[in-house]
C-alpha positions as CSV (number, residue, x, y, z in Angstrom):
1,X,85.1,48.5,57.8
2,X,87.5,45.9,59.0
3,X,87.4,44.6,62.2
4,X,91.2,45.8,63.0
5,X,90.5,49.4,62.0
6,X,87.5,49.9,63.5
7,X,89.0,48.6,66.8
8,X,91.4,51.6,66.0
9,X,89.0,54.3,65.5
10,X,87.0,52.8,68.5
11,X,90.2,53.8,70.9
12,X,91.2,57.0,69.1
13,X,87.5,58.4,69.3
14,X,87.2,57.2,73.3
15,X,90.6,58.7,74.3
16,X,89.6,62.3,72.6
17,X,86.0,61.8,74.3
18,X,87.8,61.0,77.5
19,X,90.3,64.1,77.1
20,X,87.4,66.3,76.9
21,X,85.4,64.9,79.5
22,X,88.3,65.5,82.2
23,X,88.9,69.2,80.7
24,X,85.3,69.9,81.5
25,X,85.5,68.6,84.6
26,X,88.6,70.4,85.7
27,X,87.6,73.6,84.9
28,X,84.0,73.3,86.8
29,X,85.2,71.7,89.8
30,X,83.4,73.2,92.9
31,X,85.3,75.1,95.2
32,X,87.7,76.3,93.0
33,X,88.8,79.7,93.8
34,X,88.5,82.3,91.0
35,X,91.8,84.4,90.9
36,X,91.1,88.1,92.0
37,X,93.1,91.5,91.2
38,X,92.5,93.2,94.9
39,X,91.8,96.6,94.1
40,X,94.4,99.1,94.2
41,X,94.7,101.4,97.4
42,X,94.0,105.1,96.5
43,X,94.6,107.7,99.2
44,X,91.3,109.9,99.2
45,X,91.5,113.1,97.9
46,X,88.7,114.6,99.6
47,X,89.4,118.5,100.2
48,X,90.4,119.4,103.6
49,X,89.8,122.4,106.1
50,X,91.0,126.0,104.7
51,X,93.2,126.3,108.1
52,X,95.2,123.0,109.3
53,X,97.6,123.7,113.0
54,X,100.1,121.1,113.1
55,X,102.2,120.3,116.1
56,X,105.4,118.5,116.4
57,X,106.3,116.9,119.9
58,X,109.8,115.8,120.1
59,X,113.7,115.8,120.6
60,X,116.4,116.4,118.7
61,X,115.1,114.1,115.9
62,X,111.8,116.6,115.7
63,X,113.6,119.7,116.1
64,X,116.2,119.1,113.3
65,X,119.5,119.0,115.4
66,X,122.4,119.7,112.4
67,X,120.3,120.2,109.6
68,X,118.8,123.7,108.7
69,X,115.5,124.5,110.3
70,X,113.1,123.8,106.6
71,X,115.1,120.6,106.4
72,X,113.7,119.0,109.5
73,X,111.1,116.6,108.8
74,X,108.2,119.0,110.4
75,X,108.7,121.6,108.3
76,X,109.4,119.1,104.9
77,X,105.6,117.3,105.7
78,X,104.3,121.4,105.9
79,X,105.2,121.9,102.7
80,X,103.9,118.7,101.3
81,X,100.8,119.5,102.5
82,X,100.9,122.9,101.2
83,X,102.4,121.8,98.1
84,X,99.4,119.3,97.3
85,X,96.3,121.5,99.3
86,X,97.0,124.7,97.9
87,X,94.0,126.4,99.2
88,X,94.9,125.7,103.0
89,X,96.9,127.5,105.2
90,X,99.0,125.8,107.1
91,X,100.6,126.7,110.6
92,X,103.5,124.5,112.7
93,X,104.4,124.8,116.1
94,X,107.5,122.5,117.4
95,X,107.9,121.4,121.1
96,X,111.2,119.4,120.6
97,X,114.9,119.9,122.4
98,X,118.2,117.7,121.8
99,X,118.6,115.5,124.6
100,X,115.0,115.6,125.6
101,X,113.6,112.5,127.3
102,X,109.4,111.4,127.7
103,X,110.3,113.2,131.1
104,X,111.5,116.5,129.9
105,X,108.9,116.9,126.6
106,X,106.1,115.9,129.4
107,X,107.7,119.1,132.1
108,X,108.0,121.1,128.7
109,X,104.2,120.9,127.5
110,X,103.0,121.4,130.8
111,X,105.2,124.5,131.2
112,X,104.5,125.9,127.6
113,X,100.3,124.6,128.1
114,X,99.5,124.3,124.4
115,X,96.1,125.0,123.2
116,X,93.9,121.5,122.2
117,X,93.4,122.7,119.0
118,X,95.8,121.0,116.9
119,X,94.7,119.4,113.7
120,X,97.0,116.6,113.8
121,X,100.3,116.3,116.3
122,X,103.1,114.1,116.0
123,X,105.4,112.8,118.6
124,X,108.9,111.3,117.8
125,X,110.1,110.7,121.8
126,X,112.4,107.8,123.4
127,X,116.0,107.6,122.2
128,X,117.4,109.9,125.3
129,X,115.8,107.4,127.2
130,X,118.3,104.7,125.8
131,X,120.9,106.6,125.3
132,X,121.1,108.4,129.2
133,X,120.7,104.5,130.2
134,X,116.9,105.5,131.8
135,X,115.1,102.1,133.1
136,X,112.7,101.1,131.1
137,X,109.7,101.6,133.2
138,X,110.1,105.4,132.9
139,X,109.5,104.7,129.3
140,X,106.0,102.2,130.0
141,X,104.9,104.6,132.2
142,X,105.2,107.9,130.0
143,X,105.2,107.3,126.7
144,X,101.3,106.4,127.3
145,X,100.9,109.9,129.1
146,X,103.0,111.4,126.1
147,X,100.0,110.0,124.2
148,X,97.1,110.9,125.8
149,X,98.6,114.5,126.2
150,X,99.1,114.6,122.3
151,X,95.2,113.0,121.9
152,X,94.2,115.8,123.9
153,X,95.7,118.5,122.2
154,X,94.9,117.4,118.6
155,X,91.0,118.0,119.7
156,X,90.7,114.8,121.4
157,X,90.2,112.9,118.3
158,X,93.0,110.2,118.3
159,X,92.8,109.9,114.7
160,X,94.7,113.2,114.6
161,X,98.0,111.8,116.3
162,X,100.8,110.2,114.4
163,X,103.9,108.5,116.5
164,X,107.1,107.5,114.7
165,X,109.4,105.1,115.6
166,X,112.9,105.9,117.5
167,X,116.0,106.3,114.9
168,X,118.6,103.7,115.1
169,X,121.5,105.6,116.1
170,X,123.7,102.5,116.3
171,X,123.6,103.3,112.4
172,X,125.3,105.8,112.1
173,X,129.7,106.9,112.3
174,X,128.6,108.2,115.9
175,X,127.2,104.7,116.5
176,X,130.3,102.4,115.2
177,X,132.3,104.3,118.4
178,X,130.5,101.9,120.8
179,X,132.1,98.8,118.6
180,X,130.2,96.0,117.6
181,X,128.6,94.7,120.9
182,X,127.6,98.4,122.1
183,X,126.1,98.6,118.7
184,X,124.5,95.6,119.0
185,X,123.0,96.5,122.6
186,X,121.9,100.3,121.0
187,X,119.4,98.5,118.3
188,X,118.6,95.8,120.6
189,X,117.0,98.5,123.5
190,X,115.0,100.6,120.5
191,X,113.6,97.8,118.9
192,X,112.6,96.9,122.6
193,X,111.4,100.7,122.8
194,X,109.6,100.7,119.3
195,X,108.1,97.8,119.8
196,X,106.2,99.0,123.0
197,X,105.3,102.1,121.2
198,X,104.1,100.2,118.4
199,X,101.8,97.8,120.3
200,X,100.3,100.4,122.3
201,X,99.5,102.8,119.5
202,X,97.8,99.5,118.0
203,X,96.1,98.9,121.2
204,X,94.8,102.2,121.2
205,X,93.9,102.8,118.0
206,X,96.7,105.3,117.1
207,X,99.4,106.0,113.9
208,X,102.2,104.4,114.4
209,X,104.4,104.8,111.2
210,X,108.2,102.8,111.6
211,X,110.7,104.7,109.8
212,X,113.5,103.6,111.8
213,X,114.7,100.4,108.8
214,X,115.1,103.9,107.0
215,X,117.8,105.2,109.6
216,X,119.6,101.7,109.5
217,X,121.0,102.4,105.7
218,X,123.1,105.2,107.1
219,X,126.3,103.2,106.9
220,X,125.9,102.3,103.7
221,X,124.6,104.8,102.4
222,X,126.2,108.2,104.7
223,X,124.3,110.8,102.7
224,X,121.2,109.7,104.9
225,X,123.2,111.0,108.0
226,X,123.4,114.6,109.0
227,X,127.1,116.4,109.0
228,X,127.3,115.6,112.8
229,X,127.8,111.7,112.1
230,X,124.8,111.4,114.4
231,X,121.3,112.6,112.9
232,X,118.9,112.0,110.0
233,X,119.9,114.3,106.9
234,X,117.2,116.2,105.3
235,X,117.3,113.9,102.8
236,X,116.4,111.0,105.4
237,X,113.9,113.6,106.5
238,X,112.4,113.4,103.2
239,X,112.1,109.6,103.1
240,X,110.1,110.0,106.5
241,X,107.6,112.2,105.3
242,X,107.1,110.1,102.2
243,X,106.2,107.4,104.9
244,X,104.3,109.5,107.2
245,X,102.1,111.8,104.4
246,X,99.7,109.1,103.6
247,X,98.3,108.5,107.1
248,X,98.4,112.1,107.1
249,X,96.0,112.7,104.3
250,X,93.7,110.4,105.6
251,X,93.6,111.7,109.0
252,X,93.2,115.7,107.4
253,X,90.7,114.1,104.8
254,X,88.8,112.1,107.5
């Protein structure tokens, strides 16, 4: 072979030698993460009890104000749960009034004394606290109470109590009457309100589902607003339960 071309093969066979070399190398590197799928999230379908009480602490969110008494999101997450556990029977009982503040709902359970034997309880409480310009300490100081009282009634097992986040009225053709800085105030003061909620349910080890980004497509999309201009529609309802049902399952399924 001459001299010139086996100088040529020489390179040729070190550059494919070194090509392969760096391959290998790169693909056993230590310390390189494998890529993993996570697992998808299934909600358990273990069967439940054959009797389920369900209780629904509120205001005029809870008790449906403007929209017929099935549409009202109580009633909508009864019949999910019937729909999908055929072989329980279901009862609801609602504790709810429009223009009901932490202070009235507290006077009204203490009044109506509710057994604590509730299979799960939810409690949709704070906007009257906003809107009747309440100070906020009424609201640190009860919504904790309102809590314990619904932990109580639900057997005492925590895991059995859902809270949902306050509506965002400011949302709504009721709402754009305040113009744009009364608006802006009104979501200001229940983010401050859900936010407390939320970090104290978390602190406590309780539901806390947030359905009020829901409420604040109401504008722009009015069929998510009740005929008064003011409340959640049944079909907003409907978006709530879709939100709330899976923490429900588990807690029914627990």
């Amino acid at each position: 072979m001459k001299p010139q071309l086996k100088q040529i093969v020489t390179v040729i066979l070190s550059a494919f030698l070194l090509s392969c070399s760096t391959e290998e190398s790169t693909s056993e590197t230590p310390g390189t993460p494998t890529p993993v799928t996570p697992p998808t999230t299934q909600i358990p379908t273990t069967p439940i009890s054959k009797t389920i009480n369900y209780l629904a602490l509120g205001d005029s969110y809870t008790i449906g104000q403007s929209v017929c008494e099935t549409c009202r999101y109580p009633e909508q997450l009864k019949t999910s749960l019937k729909a999908i556990y055929p072989e329980t029977s279901f009862s609801l009982r609602v504790i709810a009034t429009t223009g009901w503040t932490t202070n009235n709902l507290l006077t009204a359970i203490k009044e109506q004394n509710p057994e604590s034997n509730y299979d799960l309880v939810t409690l949709l409480i704070g906007v009257n606290n906003q809107y009747q310009g309440r100070d906020f300490s009424m609201y640190e100081k009860e919504f904790p109470e309102l809590v314990t009282k619904a932990i109580v009634l639900a057997k005492g097992d925590k895991k059995n109590v859902v809270v949902l986040s306050i509506p965002d009225y400011a949302y709504t053709s009721f709402g754009m009457m305040f113009g744009t800085n009364g608006r802006m105030k009104i979501t200001e003061e229940i983010n401050k309100y859900n936010t407390f909620a939320e970090n104290y349910c978390m602190m406590n080890g309780v539901t806390f589902v947030s359905i009020t980004d829901i409420t604040r497509n109401g504008l722009v999309n009015t069929s998510l607003v009740a005929s008064d201009g003011l409340h959640p529609s049944e079909s907003a309802y409907a978006m709530f339960v879709e939100r709330i049902l899976p923490k429900v399952k588990m807690a029914l399924q627990d």
